[in-house]
Phi, psi and omega in degrees: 000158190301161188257305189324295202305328161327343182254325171298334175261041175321320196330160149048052186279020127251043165307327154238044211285305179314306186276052162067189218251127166270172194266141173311131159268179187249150177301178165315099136249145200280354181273327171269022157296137137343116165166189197257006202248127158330155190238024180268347178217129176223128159355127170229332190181132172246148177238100184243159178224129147208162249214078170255173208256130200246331156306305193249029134049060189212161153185145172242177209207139199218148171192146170269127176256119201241133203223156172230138161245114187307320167202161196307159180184162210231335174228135168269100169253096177264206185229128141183137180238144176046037175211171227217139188247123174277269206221181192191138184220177143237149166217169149105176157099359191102016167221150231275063222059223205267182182241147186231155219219121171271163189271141139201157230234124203248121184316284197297319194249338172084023178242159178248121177224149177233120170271127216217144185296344165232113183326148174282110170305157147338192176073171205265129147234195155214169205230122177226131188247136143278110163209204203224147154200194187242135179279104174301176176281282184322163179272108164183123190037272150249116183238179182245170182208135131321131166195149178252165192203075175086031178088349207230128152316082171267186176184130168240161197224138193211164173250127172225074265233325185324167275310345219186020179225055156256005172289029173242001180232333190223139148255134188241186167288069165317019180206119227314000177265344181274097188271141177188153164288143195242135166212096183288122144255151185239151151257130191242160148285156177326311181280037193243167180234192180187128189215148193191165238276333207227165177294160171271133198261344187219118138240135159242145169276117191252043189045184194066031180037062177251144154229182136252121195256115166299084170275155198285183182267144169302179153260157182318181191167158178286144192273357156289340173295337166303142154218179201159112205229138123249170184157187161305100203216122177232170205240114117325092161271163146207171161264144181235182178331073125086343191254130193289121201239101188236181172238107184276103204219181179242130268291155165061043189233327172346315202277342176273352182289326192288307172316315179300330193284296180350295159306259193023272210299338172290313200290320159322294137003274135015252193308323189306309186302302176284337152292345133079045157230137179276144155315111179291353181250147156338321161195176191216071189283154167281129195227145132239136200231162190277008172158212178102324214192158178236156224004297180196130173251136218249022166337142185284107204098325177244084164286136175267139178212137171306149201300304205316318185295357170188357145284145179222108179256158190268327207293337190231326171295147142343117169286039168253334166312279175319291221311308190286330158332322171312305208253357160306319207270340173274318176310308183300311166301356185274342183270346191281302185272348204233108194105303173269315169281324173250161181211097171357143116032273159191182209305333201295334144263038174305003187271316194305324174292268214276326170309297186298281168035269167312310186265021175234355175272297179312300202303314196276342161310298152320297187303303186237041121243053194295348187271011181261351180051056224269321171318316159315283170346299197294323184311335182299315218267344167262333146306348157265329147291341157299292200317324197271350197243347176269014167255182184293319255237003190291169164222118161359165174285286150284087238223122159321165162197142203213065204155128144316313191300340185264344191258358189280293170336299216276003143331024204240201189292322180278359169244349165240009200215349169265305168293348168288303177315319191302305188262023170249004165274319170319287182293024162241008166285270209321288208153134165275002162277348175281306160343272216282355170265355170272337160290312186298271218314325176280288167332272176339282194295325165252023194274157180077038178192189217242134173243186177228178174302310180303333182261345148305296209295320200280306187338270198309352181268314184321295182323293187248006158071011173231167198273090183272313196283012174266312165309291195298301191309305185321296185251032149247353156233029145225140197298132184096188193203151177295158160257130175258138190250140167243133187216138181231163196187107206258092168265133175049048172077014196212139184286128146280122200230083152314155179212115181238172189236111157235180177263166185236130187211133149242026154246254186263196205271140167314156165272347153206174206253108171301143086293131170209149188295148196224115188252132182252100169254160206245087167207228193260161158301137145078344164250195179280170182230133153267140156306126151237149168279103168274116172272324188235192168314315191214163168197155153237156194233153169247145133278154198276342176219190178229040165253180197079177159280114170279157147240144148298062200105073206278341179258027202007078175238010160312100144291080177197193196222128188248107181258116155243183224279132158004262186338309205269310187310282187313331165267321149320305189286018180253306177289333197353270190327341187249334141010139139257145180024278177320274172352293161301325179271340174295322168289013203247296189305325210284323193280349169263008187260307173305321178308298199277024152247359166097041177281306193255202165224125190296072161238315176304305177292350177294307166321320168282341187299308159338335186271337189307314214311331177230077200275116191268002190263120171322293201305328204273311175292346171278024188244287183322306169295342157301307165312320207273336165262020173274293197314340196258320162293322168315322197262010163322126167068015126313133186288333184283358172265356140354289196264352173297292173317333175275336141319288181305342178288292171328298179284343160299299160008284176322299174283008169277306219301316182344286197286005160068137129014273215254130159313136191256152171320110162110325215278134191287148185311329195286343210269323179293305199308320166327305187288329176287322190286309184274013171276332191283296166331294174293336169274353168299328165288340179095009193300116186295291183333313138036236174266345179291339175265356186284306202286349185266329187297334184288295188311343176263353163285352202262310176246048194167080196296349199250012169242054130257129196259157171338292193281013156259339188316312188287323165294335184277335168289308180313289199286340172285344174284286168341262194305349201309145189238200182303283176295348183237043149251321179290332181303291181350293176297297163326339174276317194254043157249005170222043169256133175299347190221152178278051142287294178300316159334280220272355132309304197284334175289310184321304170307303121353315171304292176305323193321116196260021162261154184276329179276331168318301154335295192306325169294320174296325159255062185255303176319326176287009196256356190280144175259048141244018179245080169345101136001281185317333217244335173334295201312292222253355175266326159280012153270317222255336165277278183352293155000286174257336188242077166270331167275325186296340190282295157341311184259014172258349188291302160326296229268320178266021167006272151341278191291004184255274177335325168261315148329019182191141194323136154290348182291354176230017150293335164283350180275338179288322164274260164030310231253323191278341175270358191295342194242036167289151155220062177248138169317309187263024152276314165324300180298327170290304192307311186294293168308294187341303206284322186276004164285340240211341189233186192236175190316290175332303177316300201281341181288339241214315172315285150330333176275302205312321163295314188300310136006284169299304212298321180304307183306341143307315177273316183283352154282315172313321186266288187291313173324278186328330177297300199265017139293340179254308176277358151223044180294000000 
C-alpha cells in the first residue's frame, strides 16, 4: 500500500487496544489464519472478462472461477461488495451438467454465498458468475479519474483493491490468504491503452470503435494484487535483467518519465541481487495516474501511484521531489517481493508488507543516493511516530483486525514508520550479512505463499544464532518504547555505565510497567561501540578507560529516547557542532522531546539549539525548525509567539544570509534544499525581507514561470498563499485549476490552503463542497485551512456536513472532524470534538476521536508547561 496513504489512513491507531494485548503468535497456517470466509473451498484461477461503460461510470462482468473443495460442504462463500450478481451456475466434479446457483448476497458483511441442495464431494469445479457494478468516484476498487490534457477534458478508469475492494470489480475470495491466478479481459475503446499484472497476449477489434485486450495469467497471488488501469495512456521502456520495464503516463507527461524508468531499473536490479530472487514476471510497469487515490499501490506488475509519487520533471521540480519519488518507487518495487511474493496472512501483519517496504526503501536509497542522507532524513519520520506511540491512546505494531474497516485503519504510522525503525535497529543488532542471509533464506522457503511474524522470527534466528523471537515480540506486541537513562562513573581508570529501562509516555504513566529487550551500543564519540542487551530494569556495562565522551546509540539506530545523566549531557552538548551527523540530531530530539513533556527545562534546548547555528544538514535544521513551529502554534494568539519568532528569525538568518538568495555554481543540492527550507521558514516568522522576496519573485512568476528556478518554488508558492490579497489568490486559483500536472495542482492548492485572510479561507472552503474537487484532496484541504481558521473551519464543516462526507474518499471520513482540531492545544476543542463524533459517528470514528483528543490534550499541558519557560528565556 502507498507510504502517502499512511497519513490518510491515520484513523484509529487504537482500534484495536479493546480487543485486548496481542499474543505470541505461530507459523502460517492457513486453516488457523484468521478472516470471515470459511476454508472448505478455495480459488485455484479466475477467468475474468469486464465490459466497462466508461460514460455511465457502470460496468459489467462475467468470469469462471476454477475452485477446489477440500471437504463436503453445501455452501460456497466469497466477497462481493457494491455489485449486483445476473446469473450464476456450478460444473465439473461429476454433476450433471452446470447447476444453476442463487445468489445470495449479504451487505452488511460484504459477502456472497450459494447454498446447494447437496453437500459438494471434495474436488475441482467451476463457478461461473454474471454481474454489474460501479465504476467510483473514489480509489476503492475499479474508479474513475477526471482529467484535462491539452485542454480537452479526459477520464481514465484505474484500480485500487488494497484492502478489501476488489470484491468490488470481481467477486472473490477476498482475503490475502487465498492466493490464485488471475487471468483477466477488458473491452476498451479503441483509442485506450490497458495494463494489467501481467502483458497483453490478445487484441481484437470487436466494432463499435471497441477493442478487446487479453492478458496473460498471473502467478498465484492474493486478490488485492489485481489491477487494471486504461485510458489515453503512453509509455516509456527499457529492459533490466531479461524484465520489460515502462513508465506509463497520461499524454505529453514522458519528459517527467526518465528518472523514474531510470530508478526502476536500478532498484530492480537492486532487489534481484539482495534478496537472491529474480523478479518473477515478464514486465513491470509504473502506472502515474492524475489524482483518484493518494500515493501508490504495488499490484504485482502494474504499480499505480498517484502522478506527484513518481514523476520527476528536473526542469520544474524540487529536489525534495526527486528524493521522494525515489523512495516511494523503491518502497513499491520492494513489495513485489515483500508483500507480493511472500504475502502477510493476514491484515493484523500487515507490518510485514509495508514496515519492510519502508525499511528496503531507505536502505536501497542509501545505497544509490548517499549524498541524500536518507537515513537521517528518516530520523525525522521516526520522532513523529514516537510522539504518537508515547500516548495511551497507541497500539502494537501487531493489533487483531476483525473489520474492513480496521484492516482499512491499519494503514498507519505505527505499521509502516514504528516497523520500519524497529527493523533497522534489528539489522544493525544481528549484522547485515546475517540480516540478509535470514531474507533469503525466508524469501526462498515461502515464496508464492503466505507468512506470519513467527516464520520471519525463525529465519532470522537460524541466520544469526541470537534470540530474535524473544527480542522481536517484544517490540511488534507491545505497545510504546522504553526510556533508557544513562548514568556513568569513573573507577580505578574504567568507566562504569549504568543503564536502566522505563516506558516513555507523554501523557499519563502506563497502567502497567513494560519491559523490553533492548539492544544497545555503548562506546566514544568518533570510537568504537559494543552492543549489550538490556533484558531487564538495569544493567552495566564497563569500559576499559575513561577517556572520550560517552555515547549511546551512536548511529542512532535505537527506537527509545536516551536521557543521560547531567554531567554526560553537558560533554556531548559542548562538542554538538563536532558531533557526528547521526549524534548530533538524536541529541537535539531526545532533548526537545524532554523540554515539552518536563524531563528538562526549555532554556536547556534552547542552548542547545545555539550550538546549530552553522549546521550543514537539511535534516538536523528540518528537526529544529519543526520544534520551534510546534512552540510557535502553542503560542498562537500569545504575547510569546513574538518572542518565539523573533528567535527563530535570529537564529536562522545568519545561515540564510551565508547562503545567499541565489544559487551558486558547484553548491550542493543539499545546500539549494537548504536555502528554500530557511527562506520559507523566516517568512513563515513574519521576516519582512522575506516575505517581500517571496512576494516580488511570485510577481515575476506570474509572467515568467521560468524565472523561479526549482528550489525556490516551493517558498514562493508557500509565502504568496500565506500573504495572499484578492489578485493573488485568483492568479492562484486559475493555476490550479489549470496546472498540467497534479504536482504543480497540488503546490498551488497547498498555497490556497495558508492563506490567513478569513475571507480567503472561506472560499477555499467553499470549494470543497464543488464535485470538481478530488475526493482524495478533501482531507488535506481541510487540515490545511484548519491550520490557521480552526473555528471557521469547523463550523463550516459542521454546518455542511452531508456534502463533505459525500465528496470526499471514505476512507478519511471518520477522521475528518478529528483531523481539524489536531493542531489545537485548547482542551475544549478535544471536548466539542469528541461530543460531536460521539452523536453523530460509529465506534471506529470515536476511537480516532480519542486519539486525537489525547493529542490536543497533550499540546495543551506543553503549552501550559513552556510559555512561561520562553518568557524567561527569550524575555
Amino acid at each position: 500500500m502507498p507510504v502517502a496513504r499512511a497519513a490518510t489512513a491515520a484513523a484509529a491507531l487504537a482500534f484495536a487496544l479493546s480487543a485486548g494485548t496481542a499474543q505470541a503468535e505461530a507459523p502460517y497456517s492457513f486453516a488457523a489464519t484468521p478472516g470471515k470466509l470459511p476454508k472448505d473451498v478455495v480459488p485455484l484461477q479466475y477467468t475474468a472478462h469486464v465490459i466497462p461503460d466508461v460514460a455511465a461510470n457502470t460496468f459489467r462482468g462475467s468470469q469462471t472461477v476454477e475452485i477446489e473443495v477440500l471437504k463436503p460442504t453445501s455452501t460456497i462463500m466469497l466477497n462481493a461488495d457494491n455489485m449486483q450478481i445476473d446469473a450464476a451456475s456450478l460444473s465439473g466434479n461429476g454433476l450433471a451438467g452446470k447447476l444453476k446457483l442463487e445468489p445470495i448476497l449479504d451487505k452488511q458483511q460484504q459477502t456472497l454465498r450459494f447454498k446447494l441442495a447437496q453437500p459438494l464431494a471434495p474436488g475441482k469445479y467451476e463457478l461461473a458468475m454474471q454481474f454489474r457494478g460501479q465504476i467510483n468516484r473514489e480509489g476503492r476498487g475499479l474508479f474513475y479519474v477526471n482529467y484535462k490534457a491539452g485542454g480537452a477534458d479526459k477520464k481514465l478508469i484505474a484500480t485500487t483493491m488494497a484492502p478489501t475492494d476488489a470484491r468490488r470489480m470481481l467477486p472473490t475470495w477476498d482475503e490475502p490468504a487465498f492466493r490464485a491466478r488471475f487471468k483477466l479481459s477488458v473491452d476498451v475503446p479503441g483509442n485506450f491503452k490497458a495494463y494489467s499484472n501481467t502483458p497483453v497476449e490478445k487484441r481484437e477489434e470487436i466494432g463499435g470503435g471497441m477493442q478487446r485486450l487479453s492478458f496473460g495469467t498471473t502467478p498465484k497471488m492474493p486478490s488485492y494484487l489485481v489491477v487494471l488501469v486504461a485510458g489515453e495512456l503512453e509509455r516509456l521502456s527499457a529492459k533490466q535483467d531479461g524484465v520489460d520495464i515502462g513508465i506509463v503516463t497520461t499524454e505529453g507527461k514522458l519528459g517527467s518519465a526518465t528518472f523514474p524508468l531510470a530508478a526502476s531499473r536500478d532498484l530492480l536490479r537492486y532487489f534481484n541481487h539482495y534478496f537472491g530472487i529474480r523478479y518473477p514476471l515478464p514486465k513491470l510497469d509504473q502506472i502515474a495516474i492524475p489524482g483518484g487515490f493518494n500515493g501508490a499501490m504495488e499490484n504485482w506488475g502494474a504499480v499505480v501511484y498517484n502522478e506527484p509519487t513518481l514523476l520527476y520533471d528536473p526542469k520544474k521540480s524540487p529536489e525534495r521531489v526527486k528524493k521522494f519519488t525515489f523512495n516511494i518507487n523503491a518502497h513499491e518495487i520492494a513489495h513485489q517481493w515483500f508483500g507480493n511474493l511472500v504475502t502477510m496472512a493476514w491484515w493484523d501483519n500487515l507490518w510485514l508488507n509495508e514496515g519492510f517496504a519502508s525499511w528496503m526503501a531507505a536502505k536501497a536509497t542509501d545505497h544509490f543516493h548517499p549524498e541524500w542522507r536518507p537515513y537521517l532524513e528518516g530520523m525525522a519520520e521516526r520522532e513523529y511516530v514516537m510522539n504518537l506511540d508515547a500516548r495511551k491512546t497507541t497500539h502494537p505494531i501487531q493489533t487483531p483486525i476483525q473489520t474492513e474497516e480496521q484492516a482499512a485503519a491499519a494503514f498507519d504510522a505505527i505499521t509502516y514508520l514504528k516497523g520500519q525503525a524497529f527493523l533497522r535497529m534489528l539489522e544493525a543488532y544481528l549484522g547485515e550479512d546475517a540480516f540478509r542471509k535470514g531474507m533469503r533464506a525466508y524469501m526462498a522457503k515461502h515464496q508464492y505463499s503466505n507468512t506470519t511474524s513467527a516464520d520471519l522470527w525463525v529465519a532470522l534466528e537460524k541466520a544469526s544464532g541470537k534470540p530474535v523471537e524473544k527480542l522481536a515480540s517484544d517490540w511488534t506486541l507491545q505497545p510504546g518504547f522504553p526510556l533508557i537513562k544513562v548514568e556513568q562513573a569513573c573507577e580505578d581508570g574504567k568507566r562504569k555505565v549504568t543503564l536502566s529501562q522505563e516506558q516513555y509516555r507523554l501523557d499519563e504513566p502506563p497502567k502497567q510497567q513494560r519491559l523490553w529487550n533492548v539492544p544497545l551500543q555503548v562506546g566514544t564519540v568518533n570510537g568504537r561501540a559494543w552492543y549489550t542487551l538490556l533484558s531487564g530494569t538495569s544493567g552495566t556495562v564497563t569500559q576499559a578507560s575513561c577517556e572520550g565522551t560517552l555515547v549511546v546509540d551512536p548511529h542512532s539506530v535505537g527506537y527509545f529516547r536516551i536521557q543521560y545523566d547531567p554531567a554526560s549531557f553537558r560533554a556531548l552538548a559542548g562538542q554538538a557542532p563536532r558531533l557526528p551527523d547521526s549524534t548530533r540530531l538524536k541529541l537535539l530530539s531526545d532533548t526537545w522531546s524532554f523540554a515539552s513533556n518536563g524531563r528538562m527545562g526549555l532554556d536547556g534546548y534552547l542552548d542547545l539549539v545555539r550550538k546549530y547555528g552553522d549546521e550543514p544538514r537539511v535534516a538536523v535544521w528540518d528537526a529544529i525548525l519543526s520544534n520551534l513551529r510546534t512552540l510557535d502554534s502553542l503560542a498562537r494568539g500569545e504575547p510569546e509567539q513574538a518572542l518565539i519568532r523573533r528567535f527563530l528569525i535570529g537564529f536562522a538568518r545568519p545561515k540564510f544570509d551565508k547562503l545567499g538568495w541565489e544559487e551558486k555554481p558547484g553548491e550542493t543540492a543539499e545546500d539549494t534544499q537548504l536555502r528554500g527550507m530557511l527562506a520559507t521558514a523566516l517568512a513563515r516568522a513574519g521576516d519582512p525581507q522575506a516575505i517581500a522576496e517571496g512576494k516580488a519573485r511570485f510577481a515575476r512568476y506570474l509572467k515568467d514561470p521560468e524565472s523561479v528556478n526549482p528550489g525556490m518554488i516551493d517558498f514562493v508558492m508557500s509565502t504568496a498563499g500565506r500573504y495572499a490579497d484578492q489578485a493573488t489568490y485568483d492568479a492562484l486559483a486559475a493555476r490550479t485549476a489549470n496546472a498540467p500536472t497534479s504536482e504543480e495542482r497540488n503546490r498551488f492548492g497547498r498555497a490556497l490552503t495558508s492563506a490567513q485572510d478569513p475571507a480567503l479561507a472561506a472560499r477555499t472552503l467553499q470549494a470543497l463542497l464543488s464535485p470538481q474537487t478530488p475526493p482524495d484532496l478533501v482531507p488535506y484541504i481541510l487540515g490545511g485551512v484548519a491550520g490557521e481558521h480552526l473555528d471557521q473551519t469547523w463550523n463550516f464543516a459542521v454546518a455542511n456536513r452531508d456534502a463533505l462526507l459525500a465528496n470526499m474518499e471514505a476512507l478519511g471520513r471518520n477522521s475528518m472532524f478529528a483531523s481539524i482540531v489536531a493542531s489545537s492545544a485548547k482542551p475544549a476543542h478535544a471536548d466539542m470534538m469528541e461530543a460531536y463524533m460521539r452523536k453523530n459517528f460509529g465506534p471506529d470514528g470515536l476511537v480516532e476521536a480519542e486519539r486525537v483528543g489525547n493529542g490536543v490534550r497533550i499540546r495543551a499541558d506543553q503549552k501550559a508547561r513552556l510559555l512561561p519557560q520562553v518568557r524567561a528565556a527569550l524575555q
